[in-house]
Residue, then its C-alpha position, 0 to 999 in steps of 0.5 A: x500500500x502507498x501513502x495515503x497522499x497518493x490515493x487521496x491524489x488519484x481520487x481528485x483526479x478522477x473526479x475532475x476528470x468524470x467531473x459529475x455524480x457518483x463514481x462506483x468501484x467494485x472491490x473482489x469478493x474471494x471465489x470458493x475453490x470448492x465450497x464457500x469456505x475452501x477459496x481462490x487466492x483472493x486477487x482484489x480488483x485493480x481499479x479498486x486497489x489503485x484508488x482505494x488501495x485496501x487488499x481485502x475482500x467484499x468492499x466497494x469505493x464510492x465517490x460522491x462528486x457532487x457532495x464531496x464526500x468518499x466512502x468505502x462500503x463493507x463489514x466490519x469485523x466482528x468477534x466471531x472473525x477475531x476469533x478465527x482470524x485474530x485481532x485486526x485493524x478495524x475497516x474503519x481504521x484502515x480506511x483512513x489509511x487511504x484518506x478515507x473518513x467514511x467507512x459504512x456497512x453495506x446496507x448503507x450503500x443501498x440508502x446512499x444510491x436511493x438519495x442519488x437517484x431522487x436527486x438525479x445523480x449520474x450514477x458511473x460504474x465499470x462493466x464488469x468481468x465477475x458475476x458476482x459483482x455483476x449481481x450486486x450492480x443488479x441489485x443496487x441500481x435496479x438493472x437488469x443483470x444482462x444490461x449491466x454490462x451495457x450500462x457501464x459509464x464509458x466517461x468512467x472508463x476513459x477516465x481510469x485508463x487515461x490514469x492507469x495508462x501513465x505510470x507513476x515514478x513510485x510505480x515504476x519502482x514497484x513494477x521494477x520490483x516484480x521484474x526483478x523477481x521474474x528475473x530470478x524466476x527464469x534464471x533459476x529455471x536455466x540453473x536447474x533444467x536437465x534432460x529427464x526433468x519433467x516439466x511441473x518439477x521445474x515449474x515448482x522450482x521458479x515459482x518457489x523462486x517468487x514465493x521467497x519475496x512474498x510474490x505469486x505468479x502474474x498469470x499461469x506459467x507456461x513451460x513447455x517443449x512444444x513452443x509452437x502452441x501459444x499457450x501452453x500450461x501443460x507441465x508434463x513433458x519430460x525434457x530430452x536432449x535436444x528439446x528447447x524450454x520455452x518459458x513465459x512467466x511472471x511475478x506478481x506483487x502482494x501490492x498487485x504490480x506484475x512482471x512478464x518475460x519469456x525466454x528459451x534455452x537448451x535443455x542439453x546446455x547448447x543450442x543445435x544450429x538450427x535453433x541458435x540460427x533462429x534464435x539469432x532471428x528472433x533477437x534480431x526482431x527483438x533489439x528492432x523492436x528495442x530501437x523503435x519504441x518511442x514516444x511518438x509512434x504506434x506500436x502498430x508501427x512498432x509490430x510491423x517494422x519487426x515483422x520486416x525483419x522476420x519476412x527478410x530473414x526468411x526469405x535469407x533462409x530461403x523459408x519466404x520469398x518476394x518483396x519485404x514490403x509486399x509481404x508484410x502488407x500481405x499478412x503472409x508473415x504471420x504464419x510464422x508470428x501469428x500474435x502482436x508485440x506485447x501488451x500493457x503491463x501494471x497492476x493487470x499483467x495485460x494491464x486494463x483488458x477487463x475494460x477491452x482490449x481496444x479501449x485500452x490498446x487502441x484510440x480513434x486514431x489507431x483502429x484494431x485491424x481484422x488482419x491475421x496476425x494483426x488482429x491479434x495487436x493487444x497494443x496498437x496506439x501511440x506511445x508516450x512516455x510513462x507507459x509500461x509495455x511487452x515486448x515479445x516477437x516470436x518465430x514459430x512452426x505450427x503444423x496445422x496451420x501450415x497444413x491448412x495455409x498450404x492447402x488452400x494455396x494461401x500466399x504460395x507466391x511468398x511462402x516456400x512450403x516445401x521449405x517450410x515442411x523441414x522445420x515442421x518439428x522445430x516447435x517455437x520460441x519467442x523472447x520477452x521483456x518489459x519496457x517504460x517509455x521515457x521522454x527520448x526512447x525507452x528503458x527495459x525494466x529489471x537487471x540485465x537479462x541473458x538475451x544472446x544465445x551465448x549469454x544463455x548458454x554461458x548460464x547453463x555451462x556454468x550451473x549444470 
C-alpha cells in the first residue's frame, strides 16, 4: 500500500476528470475453490486497489462528486472473525489509511444510491468481468443483470485508463520490483533444467523462486517443449536432449504490480544450429523492436517494422520469398508470428483488458485491424512516455496451420512450403521483456537479462 497522499491524489483526479455524480468501484469478493469456505487466492480488483488501495475482500469505493464526500462500503469485523482470524485493524481504521473518513456497512450503500437517484445523480460504474459483482450492480441500481454490462459509464472508463495508462515514478519502482523477481524466476529455471526433468518439477522450482519475496505468479506459467502452441500450461513433458524450454512467466506483487518475460534455452546446455540460427532471428526482431519504441509512434508501427525483419530473414533462409514490403502488407508473415508485440503491463499483467482490449490498446486514431496476425495487436496506439509495455516477437512452426495455409494455396507466391515442411518439428520460441517509455526512447525494466544465445548458454555451462 502507498501513502495515503497518493490515493487521496488519484481520487481528485478522477473526479475532475468524470467531473459529475457518483463514481462506483467494485472491490473482489474471494471465489470458493470448492465450497464457500475452501477459496481462490483472493486477487482484489485493480481499479479498486489503485484508488482505494485496501487488499481485502467484499468492499466497494464510492465517490460522491457532487457532495464531496468518499466512502468505502463493507463489514466490519466482528468477534466471531477475531476469533478465527485474530485481532485486526478495524475497516474503519484502515480506511483512513487511504484518506478515507467514511467507512459504512453495506446496507448503507443501498440508502446512499436511493438519495442519488431522487436527486438525479449520474450514477458511473465499470462493466464488469465477475458475476458476482455483476449481481450486486443488479441489485443496487435496479438493472437488469444482462444490461449491466451495457450500462457501464464509458466517461468512467476513459477516465481510469487515461490514469492507469501513465505510470507513476513510485510505480515504476514497484513494477521494477516484480521484474526483478521474474528475473530470478527464469534464471533459476536455466540453473536447474536437465534432460529427464519433467516439466511441473521445474515449474515448482521458479515459482518457489517468487514465493521467497512474498510474490505469486502474474498469470499461469507456461513451460513447455512444444513452443509452437501459444499457450501452453501443460507441465508434463519430460525434457530430452535436444528439446528447447520455452518459458513465459511472471511475478506478481502482494501490492498487485506484475512482471512478464519469456525466454528459451537448451535443455542439453547448447543450442543445435538450427535453433541458435533462429534464435539469432528472433533477437534480431527483438533489439528492432528495442530501437523503435518511442514516444511518438504506434506500436502498430512498432509490430510491423519487426515483422520486416522476420519476412527478410526468411526469405535469407530461403523459408519466404518476394518483396519485404509486399509481404508484410500481405499478412503472409504471420504464419510464422501469428500474435502482436506485447501488451500493457501494471497492476493487470495485460494491464486494463477487463475494460477491452481496444479501449485500452487502441484510440480513434489507431483502429484494431481484422488482419491475421494483426488482429491479434493487444497494443496498437501511440506511445508516450510513462507507459509500461511487452515486448515479445516470436518465430514459430505450427503444423496445422501450415497444413491448412498450404492447402488452400494461401500466399504460395511468398511462402516456400516445401521449405517450410523441414522445420515442421522445430516447435517455437519467442523472447520477452518489459519496457517504460521515457521522454527520448525507452528503458527495459529489471537487471540485465541473458538475451544472446551465448549469454544463455554461458548460464547453463556454468550451473549444470
Amino acid at each position: 500500500m502507498f501513502s495515503k497522499d497518493i490515493y487521496v491524489s488519484r481520487r481528485k483526479k478522477l473526479k475532475g476528470l468524470v467531473e459529475e455524480g457518483v463514481i462506483i468501484v467494485m472491490g473482489n469478493s474471494e471465489s470458493p475453490m470448492s465450497y464457500k469456505d475452501n477459496s481462490y487466492n483472493f486477487v482484489q480488483d485493480s481499479t479498486f486497489l489503485y484508488y482505494f488501495g485496501l487488499n481485502s475482500p467484499d468492499l466497494i469505493g464510492v465517490i460522491d462528486i457532487d457532495n464531496e464526500k468518499e466512502y468505502i462500503f463493507g463489514k466490519e469485523f466482528t468477534i466471531d472473525d477475531i476469533v478465527w482470524m485474530g485481532q485486526q485493524k478495524t475497516f474503519k481504521e484502515r480506511s483512513k489509511e487511504v484518506g478515507i473518513e467514511n467507512f459504512l456497512e453495506d446496507e448503507e450503500l443501498e440508502k446512499l444510491l436511493e438519495k442519488a437517484k431522487i436527486n438525479n445523480q449520474k450514477i458511473h460504474f465499470t462493466n464488469q468481468y465477475r458475476i458476482e459483482n455483476t449481481l450486486k450492480l443488479s441489485n443496487l441500481l435496479g438493472i437488469k443483470l444482462e444490461d449491466v454490462n451495457k450500462e457501464f459509464s464509458e466517461k468512467l472508463l476513459a477516465a481510469i485508463i487515461e490514469m492507469r495508462n501513465l505510470k507513476s515514478d513510485y510505480e515504476i519502482i514497484e513494477l521494477e520490483k516484480a521484474t526483478n523477481i521474474t528475473r530470478e524466476m527464469h534464471l533459476t529455471a536455466m540453473r536447474n533444467v536437465k534432460p529427464g526433468m519433467k516439466g511441473y518439477e521445474l515449474v515448482a522450482l521458479l515459482e518457489c523462486a517468487a514465493k521467497k519475496y512474498n510474490a505469486t505468479t502474474s498469470f499461469h506459467t507456461i513451460c513447455t517443449t512444444n513452443g509452437q502452441i501459444l499457450h501452453n500450461h501443460f507441465h508434463e513433458n519430460i525434457f530430452k536432449e535436444g528439446d528447447i524450454v520455452l518459458l513465459d512467466c511472471g511475478a506478481r506483487l502482494d501490492n498487485g504490480y506484475c512482471g512478464d518475460m519469456t525466454t528459451v534455452f537448451p535443455v542439453s546446455g547448447e543450442f543445435s544450429d538450427i535453433q541458435k540460427d533462429f534464435y539469432s532471428l528472433l533477437i534480431e526482431m527483438f533489439d528492432k523492436a528495442e530501437e523503435c519504441t518511442k514516444p511518438g509512434v504506434t506500436n502498430k508501427y512498432v509490430h510491423l517494422e519487426v515483422c520486416k525483419v522476420l519476412a527478410k530473414g526468411m526469405i535469407q533462409r530461403g523459408i519466404m520469398k518476394g518483396n519485404v514490403e509486399e509481404i508484410v502488407e500481405s499478412g503472409a508473415h504471420a504464419l510464422f508470428f501469428p500474435h502482436g508485440l506485447g501488451h500493457m503491463i501494471g497492476l493487470d499483467v495485460h494491464d486494463m483488458e477487463n475494460f477491452g482490449e481496444n479501449r485500452v490498446g487502441y484510440d480513434d486514431k489507431t483502429k484494431r485491424e481484422t488482419k491475421f496476425g494483426l488482429k491479434s495487436l493487444r497494443m496498437g496506439k501511440e506511445l508516450k512516455p510513462g507507459y509500461v509495455l511487452t515486448i515479445e516477437p516470436g518465430i514459430y512452426f505450427i503444423p496445422e496451420l501450415i497444413e491448412r495455409w498450404e492447402k488452400e494455396g494461401k500466399f504460395k507466391e511468398y511462402i516456400s512450403y516445401e521449405e517450410v515442411k523441414k522445420y515442421l518439428n522445430f516447435g517455437g520460441m519467442r523472447y520477452e521483456g518489459d519496457f517504460l517509455v521515457t521522454e527520448n526512447g525507452n528503458r527495459r525494466l529489471g537487471d540485465k537479462m541473458p538475451k544472446y544465445y551465448y549469454e544463455i548458454e554461458d548460464i547453463l555451462k556454468n550451473n549444470n
